[in-house]
N, C-alpha and C positions, 0 to 999 in steps of 0.2 A: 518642612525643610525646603528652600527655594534653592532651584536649579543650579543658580548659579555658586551657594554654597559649594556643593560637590566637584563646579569644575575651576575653582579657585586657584589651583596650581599649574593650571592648566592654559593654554594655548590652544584658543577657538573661536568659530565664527559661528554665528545664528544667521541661520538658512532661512530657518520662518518662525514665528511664535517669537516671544519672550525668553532670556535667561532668568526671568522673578515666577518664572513658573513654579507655582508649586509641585513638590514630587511627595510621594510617598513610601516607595522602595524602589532600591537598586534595581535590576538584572541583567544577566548577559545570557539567560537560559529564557526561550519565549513562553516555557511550560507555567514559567514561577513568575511573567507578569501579571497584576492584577490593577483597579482601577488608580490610576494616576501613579503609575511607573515610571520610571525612566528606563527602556531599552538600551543596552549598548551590544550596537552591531559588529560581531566579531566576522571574520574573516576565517576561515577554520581550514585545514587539512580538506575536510571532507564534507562539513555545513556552512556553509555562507549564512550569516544573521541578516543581511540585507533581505532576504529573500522572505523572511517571517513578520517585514513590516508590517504588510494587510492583518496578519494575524494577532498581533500583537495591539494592533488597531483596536481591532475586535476587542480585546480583552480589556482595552480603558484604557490603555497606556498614553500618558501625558505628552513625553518627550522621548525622539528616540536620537541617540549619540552614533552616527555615521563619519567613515572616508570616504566616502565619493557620492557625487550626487546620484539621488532617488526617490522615484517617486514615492511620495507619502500624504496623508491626506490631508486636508488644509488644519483641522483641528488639531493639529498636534506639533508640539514644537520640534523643532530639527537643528541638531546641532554636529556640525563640522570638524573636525580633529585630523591631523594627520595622522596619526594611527588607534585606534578605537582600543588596542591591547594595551600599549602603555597608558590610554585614555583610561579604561578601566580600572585600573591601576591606582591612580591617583583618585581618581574617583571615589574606589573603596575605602580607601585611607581616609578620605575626610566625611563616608559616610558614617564608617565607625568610628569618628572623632580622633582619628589620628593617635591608635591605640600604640603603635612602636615606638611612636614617640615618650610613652612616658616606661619603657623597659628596656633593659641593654642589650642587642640584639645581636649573634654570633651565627653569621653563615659560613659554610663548610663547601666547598667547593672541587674535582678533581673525581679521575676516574674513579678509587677505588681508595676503598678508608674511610668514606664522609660519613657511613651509618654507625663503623665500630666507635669514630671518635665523638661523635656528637653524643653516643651514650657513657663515654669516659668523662667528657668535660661536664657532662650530666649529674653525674656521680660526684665527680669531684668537689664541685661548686657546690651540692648538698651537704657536702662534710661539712659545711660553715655557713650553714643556717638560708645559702640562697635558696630562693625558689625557683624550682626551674621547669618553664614550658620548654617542648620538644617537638618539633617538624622535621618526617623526613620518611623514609623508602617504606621504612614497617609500618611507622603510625604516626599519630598526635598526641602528645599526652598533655591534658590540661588539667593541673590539680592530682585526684585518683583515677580523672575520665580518660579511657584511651581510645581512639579513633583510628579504625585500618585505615593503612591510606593507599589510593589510587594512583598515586603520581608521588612520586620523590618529593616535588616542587608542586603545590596543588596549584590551581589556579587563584591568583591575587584574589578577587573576589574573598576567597575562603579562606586563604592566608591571613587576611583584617580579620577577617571574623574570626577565625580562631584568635588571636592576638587580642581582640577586645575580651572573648572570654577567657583570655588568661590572666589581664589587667584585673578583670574582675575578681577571680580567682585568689588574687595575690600574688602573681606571678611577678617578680623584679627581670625576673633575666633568661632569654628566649636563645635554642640554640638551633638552628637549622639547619638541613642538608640544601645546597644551593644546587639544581642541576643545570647543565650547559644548556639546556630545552627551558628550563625557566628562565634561566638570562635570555636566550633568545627570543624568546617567547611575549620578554615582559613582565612577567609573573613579579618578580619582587623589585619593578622600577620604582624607585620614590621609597624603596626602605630606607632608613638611615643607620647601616652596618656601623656597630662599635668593632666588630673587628671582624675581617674577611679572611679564610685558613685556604690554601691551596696545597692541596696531599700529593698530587704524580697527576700525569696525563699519559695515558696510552693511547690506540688508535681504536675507539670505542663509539658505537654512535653514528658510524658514518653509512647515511646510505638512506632508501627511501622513506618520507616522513620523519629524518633525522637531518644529520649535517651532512652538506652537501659535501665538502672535504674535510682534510684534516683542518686545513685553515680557518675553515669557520670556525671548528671544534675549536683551535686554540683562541680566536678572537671573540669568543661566546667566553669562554671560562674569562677570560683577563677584563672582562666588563662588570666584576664583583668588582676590582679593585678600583675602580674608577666612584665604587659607591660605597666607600665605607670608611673609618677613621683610619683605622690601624690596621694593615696588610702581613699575617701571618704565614711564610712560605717555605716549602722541602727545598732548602736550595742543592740537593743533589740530583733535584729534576732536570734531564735534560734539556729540560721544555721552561724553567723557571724564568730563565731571562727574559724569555718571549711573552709568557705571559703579562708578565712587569714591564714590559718596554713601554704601555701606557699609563702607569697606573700613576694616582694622584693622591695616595697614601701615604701615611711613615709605614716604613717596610722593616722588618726582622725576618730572621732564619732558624732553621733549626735541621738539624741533618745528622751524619756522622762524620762530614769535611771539617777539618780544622775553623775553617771562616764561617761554620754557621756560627750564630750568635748563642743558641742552645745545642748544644751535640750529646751525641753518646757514644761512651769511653768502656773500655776493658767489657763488651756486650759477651754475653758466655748463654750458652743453651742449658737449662735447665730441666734431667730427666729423671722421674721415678716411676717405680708400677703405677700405670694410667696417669699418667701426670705427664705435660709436655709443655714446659716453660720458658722463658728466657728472662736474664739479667743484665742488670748494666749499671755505668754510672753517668749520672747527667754532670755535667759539667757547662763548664761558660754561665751565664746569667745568672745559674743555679748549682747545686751541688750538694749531694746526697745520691745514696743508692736506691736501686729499681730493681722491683721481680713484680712479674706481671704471670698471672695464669693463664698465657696466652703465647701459643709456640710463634719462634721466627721473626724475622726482621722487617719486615709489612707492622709486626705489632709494638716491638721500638718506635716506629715511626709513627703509631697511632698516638701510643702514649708520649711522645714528644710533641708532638699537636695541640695535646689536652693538658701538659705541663705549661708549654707557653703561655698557652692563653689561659690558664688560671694562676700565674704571675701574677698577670695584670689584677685580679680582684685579692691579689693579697693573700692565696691561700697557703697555711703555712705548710714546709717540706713532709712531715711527719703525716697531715690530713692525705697529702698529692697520696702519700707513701701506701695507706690506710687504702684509700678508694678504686686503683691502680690494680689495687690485688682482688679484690670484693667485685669488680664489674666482669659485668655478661651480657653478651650479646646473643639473642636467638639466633639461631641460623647465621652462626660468624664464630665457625670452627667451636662449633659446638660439641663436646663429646657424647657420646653417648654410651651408657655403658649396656654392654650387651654380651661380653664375655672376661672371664683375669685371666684371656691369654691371647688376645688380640685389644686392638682399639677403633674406633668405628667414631665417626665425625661427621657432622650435616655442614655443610658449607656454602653460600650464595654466588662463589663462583662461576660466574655466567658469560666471561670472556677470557680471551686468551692471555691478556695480562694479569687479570687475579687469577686464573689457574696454575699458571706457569709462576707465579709467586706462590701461590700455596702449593703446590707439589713439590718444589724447589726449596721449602722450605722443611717442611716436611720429612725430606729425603737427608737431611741434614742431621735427624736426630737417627738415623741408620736402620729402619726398620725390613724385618725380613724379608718382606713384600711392601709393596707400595699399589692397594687398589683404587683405581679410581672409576665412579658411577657415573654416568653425566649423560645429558642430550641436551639439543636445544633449541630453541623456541621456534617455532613457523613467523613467515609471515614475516622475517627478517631476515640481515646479509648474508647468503650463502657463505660469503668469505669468515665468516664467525665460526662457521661449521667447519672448514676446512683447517683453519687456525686452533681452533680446540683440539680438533682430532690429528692434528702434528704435535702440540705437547703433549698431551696424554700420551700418546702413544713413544714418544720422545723419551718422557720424566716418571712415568709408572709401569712397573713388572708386567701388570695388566689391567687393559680397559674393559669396563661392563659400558655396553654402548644401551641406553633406553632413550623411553618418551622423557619429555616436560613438558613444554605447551604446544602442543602443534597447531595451536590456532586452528586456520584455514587451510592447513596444507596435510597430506597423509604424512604421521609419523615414518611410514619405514622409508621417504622420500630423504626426508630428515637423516636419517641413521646414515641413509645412502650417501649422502655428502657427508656428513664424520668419516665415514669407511674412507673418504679418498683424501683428506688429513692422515688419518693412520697410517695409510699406503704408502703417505713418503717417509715414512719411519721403519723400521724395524719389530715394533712395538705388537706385542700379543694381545688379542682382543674377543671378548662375546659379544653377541648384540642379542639383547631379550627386549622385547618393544615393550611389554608388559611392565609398569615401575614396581609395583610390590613383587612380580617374580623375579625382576633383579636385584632387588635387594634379599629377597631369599636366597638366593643365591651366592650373593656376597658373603652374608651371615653362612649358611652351611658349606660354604669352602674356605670359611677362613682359618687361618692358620697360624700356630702360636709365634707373636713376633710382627704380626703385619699392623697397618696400618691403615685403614678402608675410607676412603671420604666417598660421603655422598655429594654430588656439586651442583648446583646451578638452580635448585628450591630453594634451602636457606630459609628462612622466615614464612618461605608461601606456604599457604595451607590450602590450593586447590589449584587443578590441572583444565586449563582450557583447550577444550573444542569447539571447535565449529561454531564460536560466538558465546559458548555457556562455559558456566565459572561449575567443574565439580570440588566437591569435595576431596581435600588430599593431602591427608600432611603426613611428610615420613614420619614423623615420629610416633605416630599412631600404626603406621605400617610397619615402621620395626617393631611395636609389641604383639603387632597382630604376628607377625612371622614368627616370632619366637614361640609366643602361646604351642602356633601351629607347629613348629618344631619340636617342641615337649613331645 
């Protein structure tokens, strides 16, 4: 493949060498060049790729894709870009032959909702024969193959690649979670969105190696709509307008406001022994009833996401009706059963607005107590901790304060900032740093009538420290405590 192949869509100058160079493989990782590569020098948080030139040297590498001038050694072509990350980008796409281009592709955008809906619209679209590849917080799934994933939003590079083996596959139709770090980032410039979903924006994300304000936050989400056919939107978001004020889309709605385009009517909670539901009726564009096995009105609003946009492919009301009720989400108020005189829930709540939505919602079906478990992460904005530990402390009977990830930082440093969220509430509280002894704990004081969520794991199956990923999924921690309870 010749060089100039891959930068086709692109806008650039040749520094030295040839565009008719021959390449062999991509990279943007200097580990995975090999002889007659092309390097492309990212610009990183915390790695500079400029800096792995000589090395990559070393390794044969053909041509290396730079922003800014550097030295390199005569034998090797060097090619100019004004940003190497959207250069990448494009790059990928016509390495792998420009594989989005032949499936219909659905990113999912917004703080909170883009994992439950992307596995609704999932489901859905399977009811009628589509195939459907999947990108996004949990994993990849291509075909039966499923892939943990690192990033919400992987890096482009890996996004083509997956994408070509899902072409392969037989994949017709790809549905992604889009994150505000990959729009900024670049990560999915040059996909060609058939349709872009925007679910809420809360103030999520802001702070070191994230957004610098809200403002970026909100002008990073609204650069989906600027790339995709057809713009999918909660128009009861605050924030909707804003988002939309650039976009270059046909735009529809969906909400519970009279003027969305899809709404939902006559919504009613739905409760039996361990069973916590809600109902509705959709109306506007569509019309037929909804029960979803998913408490609260976060989950209206998922499944009005995944109605819309499986309109568009035709699926008919009775299939929506079918798969609506049948979807699950790991770690997305998950139940757990563990006694028939309480209820127990894992849930990925990890900020102050899916908490305060999920306890809020929660508190709505009347339960005797309302516990909640939660800590969270090091190594990110203290104001997260102070913000969680005011709702919990706010919206639940009582908080069990533990670890999650303390990264770099000492867990009881962590607790320490919750405790002083809790302090401007009234709210009763334990703190066990330990996560299996709080969940023991939860499990042998609960009490017939309550309602216990675990929050802020969700789907993870392992607790970092100090750099190392261990082993840790509550779900194996609640069987282990129970066993140990017997």
């Amino acid at each position: 493949m010749k060089l100039s192949q891959l930068l086709e869509r692109l806008e650039y100058t040749v520094l030295q060498g040839s565009d008719e160079t021959e390449i062999s493989t991509l990279a943007n990782d200097s580990r995975k060049v090999q002889k007659g590569s092309v390097f492309v020098c990212i610009s990183g948080a915390a790695v500079d790729g400029h800096t792995f030139i000589q090395d990559v040297a070393d390794r044969g590498a053909a041509a290396v894709v730079v922003e800014r001038e550097t030295e390199v050694p005569e034998n090797i072509t060097v090619i100019k870009v004004e940003d190497t990350r959207y250069g990448l980008a494009l790059m990928s796409a016509a390495y792998f032959g420009y594989p989005a281009d032949k499936m219909d592709i659905i990113g999912i955008t917004g703080t909170k909702g883009k994992t439950t809906t992307t596995y609704l619209i999932k489901s859905i679209l399977e009811e009628v024969g589509k195939k459907v590849g999947l990108i996004g917080t949990i994993e990849a799934v291509i075909g039966d193959e499923r892939i943990p994933a690192a990033n919400t939003t992987p890096e482009s590079y890996t996004i083509h690649e997956y994408f070509a083996r899902m072409v392969e596959a037989g994949c017709d139709t790809v549905v992604m979670e889009v994150s505000s770090q990959g729009l900024m980032l670049h990560r999915t410039a040059g996909i060609p969105f058939e349709i872009g979903i925007f679910t809420n924006l809360g103030r999520d994300h802001i702070g070191p190696n994230e957004h610098a304000d809200f403002e970026d936050y909100k002008r990073c989400k609204g650069l989906l709509f600027k790339q995709c056919r057809r713009g999918i939107a909660n128009v009861d978001d605050p924030y909707f307008a804003d988002i939309f004020s650039k976009a270059t889309c046909e735009t529809e709605t969906f909400g519970f406001s009279k003027k969305a385009d899809l709404r939902a009517e006559d919504t009613h909670l739905v409760s039996r022994p361990g069973y916590l539901g809600v109902a509705y009726h959709a109306a506007g564009v569509m019309d037929f009833d909804v029960e979803i096995d998913i408490p609260g009105k976060f989950s209206v609003y998922n499944s009005l996401t995944a109605i819309a946009v499986c309109r568009h492919f035709k699926v008919p009301a009775e299939k929506i009706q079918k798969a609506l009720k049948a979807a699950k989400v790991k770690g997305r108020i998950e139940m757990v059963k563990v006694s028939d005189e309480f209820t127990l829930m894992i849930d990925y709540a990890h900020n102050a607005m899916s908490l305060e939505s999920l306890l809020a919602t929660l508190k709505e079906y009347n339960p005797k107590r309302l516990v909640c478990l939660f800590g969270c992460g090091g190594n990110r904005s203290k104001e997260r901790r102070y913000e969680m530990g005011e709702v919990s402390g706010r919206l639940a009977d009582l908080t069990i304060i533990t670890s999650d990830n303390p990264r770099f930082e000492e867990p009881q440093a962590i607790i320490d900032d919750i405790k002083k969220g809790i302090a401007r509430t009234a709210g009763k509280y334990v703190e066990i740093c330990d996560r299996k002894e709080a969940i023991r704990y939860a499990i042998g004081h609960g009490q017939p009538g309550d309602v216990i969520v675990l929050a802020g794991k969700g789907h993870e199956d392992y607790q970092e420290i100090k750099g190392v990923k261990y082993p840790m999924d509550e779900r194996v921690l609640i069987q282990e405590v129970l066993e140990e309870l017997k």
